[in-house]
C-alpha positions in Angstrom: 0.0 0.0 0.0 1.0 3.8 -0.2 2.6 5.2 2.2 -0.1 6.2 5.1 1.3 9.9 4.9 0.0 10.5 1.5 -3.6 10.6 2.8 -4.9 8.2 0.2 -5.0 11.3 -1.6 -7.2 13.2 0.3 -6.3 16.4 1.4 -5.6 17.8 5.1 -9.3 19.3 4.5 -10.8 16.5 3.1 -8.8 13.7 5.4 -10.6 16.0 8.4 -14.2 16.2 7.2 -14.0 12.6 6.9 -12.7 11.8 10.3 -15.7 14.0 11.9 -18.0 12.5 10.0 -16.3 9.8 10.9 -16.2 10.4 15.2 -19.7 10.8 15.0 -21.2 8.0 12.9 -19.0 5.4 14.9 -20.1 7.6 18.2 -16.2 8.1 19.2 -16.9 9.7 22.4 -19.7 7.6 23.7 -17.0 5.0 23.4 -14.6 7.1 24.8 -16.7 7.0 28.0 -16.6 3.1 27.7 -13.1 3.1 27.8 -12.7 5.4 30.7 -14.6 3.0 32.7 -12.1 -0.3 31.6 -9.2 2.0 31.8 -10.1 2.8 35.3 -10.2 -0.6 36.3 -7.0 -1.7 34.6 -4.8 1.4 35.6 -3.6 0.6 39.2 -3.4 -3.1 38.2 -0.7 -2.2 35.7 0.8 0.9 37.9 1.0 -2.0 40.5 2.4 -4.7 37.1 5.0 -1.8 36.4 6.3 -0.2 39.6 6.7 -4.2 40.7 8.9 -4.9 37.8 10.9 -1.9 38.4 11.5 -3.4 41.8 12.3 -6.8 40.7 14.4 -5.6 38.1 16.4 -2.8 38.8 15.7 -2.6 43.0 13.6 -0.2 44.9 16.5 2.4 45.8 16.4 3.2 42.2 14.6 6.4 41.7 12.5 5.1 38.8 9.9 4.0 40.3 9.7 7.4 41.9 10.1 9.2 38.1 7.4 7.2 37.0 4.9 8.9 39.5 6.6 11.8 38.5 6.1 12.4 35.4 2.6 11.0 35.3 2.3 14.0 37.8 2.9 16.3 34.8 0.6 15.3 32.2 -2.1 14.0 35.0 -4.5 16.7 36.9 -3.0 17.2 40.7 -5.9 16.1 42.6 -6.0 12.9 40.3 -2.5 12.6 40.8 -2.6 12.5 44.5 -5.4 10.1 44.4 -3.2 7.9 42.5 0.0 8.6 43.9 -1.7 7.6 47.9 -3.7 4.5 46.3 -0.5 3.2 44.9 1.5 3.5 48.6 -1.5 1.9 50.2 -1.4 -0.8 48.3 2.9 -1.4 47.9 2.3 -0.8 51.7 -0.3 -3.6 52.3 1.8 -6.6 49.8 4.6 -8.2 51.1 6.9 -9.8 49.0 5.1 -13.2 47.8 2.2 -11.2 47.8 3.5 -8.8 45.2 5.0 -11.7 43.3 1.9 -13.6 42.8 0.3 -10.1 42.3 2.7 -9.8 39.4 0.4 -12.0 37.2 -2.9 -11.0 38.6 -1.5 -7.3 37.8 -0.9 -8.1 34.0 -3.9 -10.2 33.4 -6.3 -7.2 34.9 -4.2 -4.4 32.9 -4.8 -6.3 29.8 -8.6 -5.6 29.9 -7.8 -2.3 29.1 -6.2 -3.0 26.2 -9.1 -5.4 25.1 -11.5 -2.7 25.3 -9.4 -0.2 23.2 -9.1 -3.7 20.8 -13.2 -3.5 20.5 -12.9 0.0 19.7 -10.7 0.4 17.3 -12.6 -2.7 15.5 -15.5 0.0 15.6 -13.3 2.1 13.9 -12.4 0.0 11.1 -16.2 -1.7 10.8 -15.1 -4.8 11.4 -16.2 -8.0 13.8 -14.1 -9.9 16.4 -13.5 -13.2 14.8 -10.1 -14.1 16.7 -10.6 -17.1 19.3 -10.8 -15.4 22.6 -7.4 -16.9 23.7 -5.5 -14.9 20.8 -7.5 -11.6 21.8 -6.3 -12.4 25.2 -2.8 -13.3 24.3 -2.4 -9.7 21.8 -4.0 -7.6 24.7 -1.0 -9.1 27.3 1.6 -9.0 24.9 0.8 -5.3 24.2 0.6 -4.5 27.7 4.0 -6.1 27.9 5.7 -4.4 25.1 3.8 -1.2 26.5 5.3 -1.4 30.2 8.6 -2.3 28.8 8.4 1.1 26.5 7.4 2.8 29.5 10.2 1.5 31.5 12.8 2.6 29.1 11.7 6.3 29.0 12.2 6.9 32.4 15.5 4.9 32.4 16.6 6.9 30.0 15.2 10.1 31.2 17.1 9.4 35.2 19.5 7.7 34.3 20.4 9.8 30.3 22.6 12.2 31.6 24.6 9.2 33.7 25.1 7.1 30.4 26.2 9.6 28.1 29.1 10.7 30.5 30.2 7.2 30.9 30.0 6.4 27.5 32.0 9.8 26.6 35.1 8.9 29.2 35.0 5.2 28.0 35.1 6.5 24.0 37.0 9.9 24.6 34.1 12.1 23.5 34.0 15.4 23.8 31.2 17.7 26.6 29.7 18.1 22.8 28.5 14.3 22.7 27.3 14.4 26.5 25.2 17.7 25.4 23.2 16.3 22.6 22.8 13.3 24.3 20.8 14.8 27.1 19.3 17.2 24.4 18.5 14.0 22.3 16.7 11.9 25.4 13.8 14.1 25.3 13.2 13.0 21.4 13.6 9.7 21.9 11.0 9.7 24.9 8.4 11.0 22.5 9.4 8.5 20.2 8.5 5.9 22.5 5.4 7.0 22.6 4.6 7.5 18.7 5.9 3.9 18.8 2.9 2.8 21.7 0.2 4.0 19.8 1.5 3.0 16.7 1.8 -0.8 17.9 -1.9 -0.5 19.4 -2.8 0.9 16.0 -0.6 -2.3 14.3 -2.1 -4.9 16.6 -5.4 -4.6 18.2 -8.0 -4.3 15.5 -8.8 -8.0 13.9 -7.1 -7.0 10.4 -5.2 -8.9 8.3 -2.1 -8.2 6.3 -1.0 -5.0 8.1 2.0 -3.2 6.9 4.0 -2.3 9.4 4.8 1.7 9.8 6.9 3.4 12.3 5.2 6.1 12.7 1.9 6.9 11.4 -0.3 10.0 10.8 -2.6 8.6 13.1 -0.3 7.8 16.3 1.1 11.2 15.5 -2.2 12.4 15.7 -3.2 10.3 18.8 -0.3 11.6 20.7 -0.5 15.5 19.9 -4.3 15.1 20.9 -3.5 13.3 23.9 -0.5 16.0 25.0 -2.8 18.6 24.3 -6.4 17.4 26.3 -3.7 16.2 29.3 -2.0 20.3 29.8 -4.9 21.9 28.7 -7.4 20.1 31.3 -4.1 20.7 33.7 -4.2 24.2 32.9 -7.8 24.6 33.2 -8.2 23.2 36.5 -5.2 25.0 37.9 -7.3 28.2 37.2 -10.8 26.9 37.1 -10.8 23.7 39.7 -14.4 23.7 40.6 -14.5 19.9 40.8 -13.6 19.4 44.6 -15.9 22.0 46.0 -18.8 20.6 44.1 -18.5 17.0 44.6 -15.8 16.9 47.4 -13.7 13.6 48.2 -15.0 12.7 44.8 -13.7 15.3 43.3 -10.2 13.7 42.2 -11.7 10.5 41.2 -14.2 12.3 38.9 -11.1 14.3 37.6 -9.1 11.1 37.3 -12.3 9.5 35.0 -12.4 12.7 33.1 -8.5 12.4 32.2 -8.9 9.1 31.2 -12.2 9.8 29.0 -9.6 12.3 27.0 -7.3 9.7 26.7 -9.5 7.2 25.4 -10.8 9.5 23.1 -7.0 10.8 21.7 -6.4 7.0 21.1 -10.0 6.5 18.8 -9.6 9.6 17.3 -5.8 8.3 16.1 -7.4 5.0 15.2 -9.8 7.0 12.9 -7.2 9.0 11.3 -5.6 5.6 9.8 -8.8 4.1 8.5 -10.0 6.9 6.9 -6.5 7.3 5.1 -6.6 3.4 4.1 -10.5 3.2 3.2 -9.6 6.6 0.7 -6.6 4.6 -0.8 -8.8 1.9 -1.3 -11.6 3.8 -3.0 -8.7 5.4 -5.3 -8.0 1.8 -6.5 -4.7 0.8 -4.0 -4.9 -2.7 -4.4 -3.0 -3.1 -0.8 -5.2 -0.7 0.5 -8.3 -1.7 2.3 -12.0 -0.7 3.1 -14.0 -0.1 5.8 -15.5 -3.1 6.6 -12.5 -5.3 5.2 -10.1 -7.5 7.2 -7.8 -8.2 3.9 -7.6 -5.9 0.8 -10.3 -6.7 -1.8 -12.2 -8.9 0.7 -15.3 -7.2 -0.8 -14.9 -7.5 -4.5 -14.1 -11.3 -3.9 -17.3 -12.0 -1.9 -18.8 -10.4 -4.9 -17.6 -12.0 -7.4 -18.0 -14.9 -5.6 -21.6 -14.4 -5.1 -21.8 -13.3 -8.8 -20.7 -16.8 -9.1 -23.3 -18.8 -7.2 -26.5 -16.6 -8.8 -25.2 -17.5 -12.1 -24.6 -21.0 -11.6 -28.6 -21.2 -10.2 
């Protein structure tokens, strides 16, 4: 297929109506809400899945798994992050060692749900049905969560501990303060990176289609990613001005803050997803014969079901 960045030939106007039309007919937002709910439910179980790998992995007198409550700080609302941040110590505080172990699995198992739900969206997105055996959905939602956690784990090594390898690399190689500069000027590029990289797997992996090309980067995570940077500050921003939430429902407050965030997020990812189908479906209608439809697992799935039912009437 054409590259995804040509827009099937549509352009940035066109590639947008499309997509709104698009957000509406396959009622993005409503499923937004539905995601919030899952990821609700899945994110301390993989908070819990990650910081207990960081533990197991690289000790707990690291600092990382301190960064990573730190920079979900930034991009997460401060009440939310509080709530997060105390729910997290209650429950490290409460598992002991075997506990956390076998929790290790429970953790992952319950974080994948998330994932499955963003897998049933996306499907939405590309109007097409499940027909994977519900081991293999099961199996793709864990081994994204996997690949996910271990993306997420990398950033924040490399953001704590960037500055540390780039000096020791420069003594062991003799480069000069010019190498250890654009090193630590370089980590903040490759942390975004990682990201583009997340949604673009999601994007690769959940929906049930078939003979996916593999893209680095695609309009659609870049999309996914900008949206979701943007909805995280901005509703930041907002509430750090306009934080109405906590006098009008109290306590509840952060937890209705927290559902909100993660109703943005949901909706960044679907809106991503969108962005990719409507560039594939467009290739399609412009005669890309790798390029497939909405509605269509494989390219020309479609015109072979026709022809094969132009078949069958002929024959009676």
């Amino acid at each position: 297929m054409a590259s995804l960045w040509g827009f099937g030939g549509l352009s940035w106007k066109e590639l947008g109506k499309r997509v709104i039309g698009e957000i509406q007919s396959d009622d993005v937002f409503g499923r937004a809400a539905q995601l919030a709910y899952y990821f609700l439910l899945a994110l301390f179980p993989l908070l819990l899945f990650l910081t207990s790998v960081i533990g197991l992995l690289l000790g707990s007198g690291t600092g990382v798994r301190h960064a990573l409550f730190a920079y979900l700080s930034r991009v997460l609302p401060g009440s939310a992050s509080n709530l997060v941040d105390s729910t997290m110590y209650e429950v490290s505080a409460a598992s002991g060692g075997g506990k956390l172990t076998f929790g290790l699995f429970a953790a992952l198992w319950a974080a994948s749900n998330g994932m499955g739900a963003i897998t049933e969206a996306l499907n939405a997105a590309y109007n097409v049905k499940e027909s994977r055996p519900w081991w293999k959905q099961r199996l793709t939602a864990i081994g994204l969560t996997l690949v996910l956690s271990i993306l997420i784990i990398s950033a924040l090594v490399l953001v704590l501990y960037g500055g540390k390898i780039a000096n020791q690399i420069a003594v062991t190689y003799g480069f000069g303060e010019a190498f250890t500069f654009g090193w630590k000027f370089l980590q903040w590029p490759l942390v975004l990176a990682f990201m583009l990289l997340s949604f673009s797997l999601i994007y690769y992996l959940a929906p049930d289609l078939h003979e996916q090309k593999w893209v680095w980067i695609t309009p659609g995570s870049t999309i996914g990613v900008a949206l979701w940077l943007l909805v995280s500050f901005g509703f930041k921003l907002y509430l750090h001005f306009f934080d109405s939430y906590s006098k009008t429902y109290g306590t509840l407050g952060a937890v209705i803050i927290l559902m909100l965030w993660l109703y943005l997020t949901g909706a960044a990812i679907l809106i991503g997803g969108e962005v990719n189908s409507e560039i594939e479906n467009a290739a399609a209608e412009a005669g890309d014969p790798q390029a497939k439809e909405k509605g269509e697992k494989t390219a020309g799935e479609k015109q072979r079901h026709g022809n094969v039912q132009d078949r069958s009437n002929a024959a009676v």
